[in-house]
N, C-alpha and C positions, 0 to 999 in steps of 0.2 A: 917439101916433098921428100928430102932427104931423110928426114927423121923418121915419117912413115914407111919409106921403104926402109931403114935398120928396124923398125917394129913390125912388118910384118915378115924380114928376115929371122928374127928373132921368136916370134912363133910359131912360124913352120919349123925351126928346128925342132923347137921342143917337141912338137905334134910329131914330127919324124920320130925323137926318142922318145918321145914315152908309148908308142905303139909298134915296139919292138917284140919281134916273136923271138924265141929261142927252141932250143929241143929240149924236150924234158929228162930226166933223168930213167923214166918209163923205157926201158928197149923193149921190143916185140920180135922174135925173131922165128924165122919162114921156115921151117926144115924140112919144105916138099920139095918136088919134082913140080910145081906149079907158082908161078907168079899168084899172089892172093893181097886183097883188099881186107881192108881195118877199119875199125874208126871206136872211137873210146868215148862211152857214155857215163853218166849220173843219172840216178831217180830221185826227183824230191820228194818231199814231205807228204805231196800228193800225188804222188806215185807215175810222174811222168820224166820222161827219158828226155835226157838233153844232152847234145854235146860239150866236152869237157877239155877237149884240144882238136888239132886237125889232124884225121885221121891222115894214112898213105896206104901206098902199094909198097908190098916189098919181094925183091924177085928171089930168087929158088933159091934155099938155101942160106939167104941174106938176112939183114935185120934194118930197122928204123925206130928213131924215137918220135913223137911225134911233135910236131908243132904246137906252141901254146904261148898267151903272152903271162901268165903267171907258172902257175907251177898244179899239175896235177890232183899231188898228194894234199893241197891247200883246198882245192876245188872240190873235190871230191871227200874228205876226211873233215874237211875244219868247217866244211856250210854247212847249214842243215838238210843234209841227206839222206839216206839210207846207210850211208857206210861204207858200201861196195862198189868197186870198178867196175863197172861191165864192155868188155871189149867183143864188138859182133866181127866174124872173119868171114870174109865172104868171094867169092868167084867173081873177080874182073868183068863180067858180062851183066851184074846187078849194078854196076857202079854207078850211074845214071838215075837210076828206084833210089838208092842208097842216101845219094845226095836230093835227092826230091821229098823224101820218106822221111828225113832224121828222126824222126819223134816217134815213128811205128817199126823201126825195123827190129827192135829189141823184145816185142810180141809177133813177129812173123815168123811163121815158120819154116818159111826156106832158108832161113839162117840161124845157125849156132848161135851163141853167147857164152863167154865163160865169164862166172862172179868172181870176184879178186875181193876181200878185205885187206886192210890197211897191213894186217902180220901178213899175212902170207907175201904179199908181196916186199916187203923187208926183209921175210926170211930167205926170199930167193933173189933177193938182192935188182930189184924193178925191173929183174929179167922175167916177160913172158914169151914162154915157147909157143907155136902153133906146131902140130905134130901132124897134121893131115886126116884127123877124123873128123871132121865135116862131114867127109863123104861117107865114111862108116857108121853115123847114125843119125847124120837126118836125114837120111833118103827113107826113113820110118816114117810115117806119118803122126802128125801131132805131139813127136818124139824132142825134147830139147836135151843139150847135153849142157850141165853146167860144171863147175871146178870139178878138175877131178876126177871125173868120168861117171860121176852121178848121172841117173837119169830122172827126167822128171816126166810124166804121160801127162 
């Protein structure tokens, strides 16, 4: 009896460590007058949106990295993907849709998106800003804003 209780001491640990989350090296940082919601996708190869770590809330002015048990830039850059980070930011009051929806909120249009490739985000060192236009263009209709301040109809 003793031996199987050191054997199953012995595998719970590992299961403990090996399903370890960390913060990614990704920060996201808020620079409104509003607490606002994240969450950081992938598109594959056929063209569907999947989460790539755990998104968060980050409050006014603040920043977060997010939750992940590998790394980001591996997930999104090294599988067979599209290439591009896409982070949706969204109003505390979706957050419920958000986590129900993961797979459609990156075609909806009550929510931004902004596309990140693998340079840009190196060049600004896995800092992303949110600056507070959400509300200045998607209250357009059919209106998405992507890097940059492109628009796409």
């Amino acid at each position: 009896m003793e031996t199987k209780f050191k054997y199953f001491i012995l595998i719970f640990s590992f299961m403990l460590y090996s399903c370890h989350y960390h913060h990614d090296e990704l920060t996201v940082k808020n620079n409104t007058k509003e607490r606002i919601g994240y969450e950081t996708l992938a598109k594959d190869q056929d063209g569907i949106y999947y989460q790539v770590s755990a998104g968060g809330e980050i409050n006014v002015n603040g920043s977060n990295s997010p939750l992940t048990r590998g790394s980001i830039e591996y997930d999104v850059f090294k599988e067979n993907n599209d290439d591009f980070l896409y982070i949706v930011f969204y109003d505390l009051k979706f957050k419920d849709y958000i986590y129900e929806n993961i797979n459609k909120i990156a075609t909806d249009n009550r929510f931004c998106i902004k596309k990140y490739s693998e340079s840009e985000l190196k060049k600004n060192n896995w800092i992303v800003e949110y600056n507070g236009y959400l509300k200045n263009y998607c209250q357009q209709p059919l209106q998405r804003i992507w890097a940059f301040g492109l628009i796409e109809k």
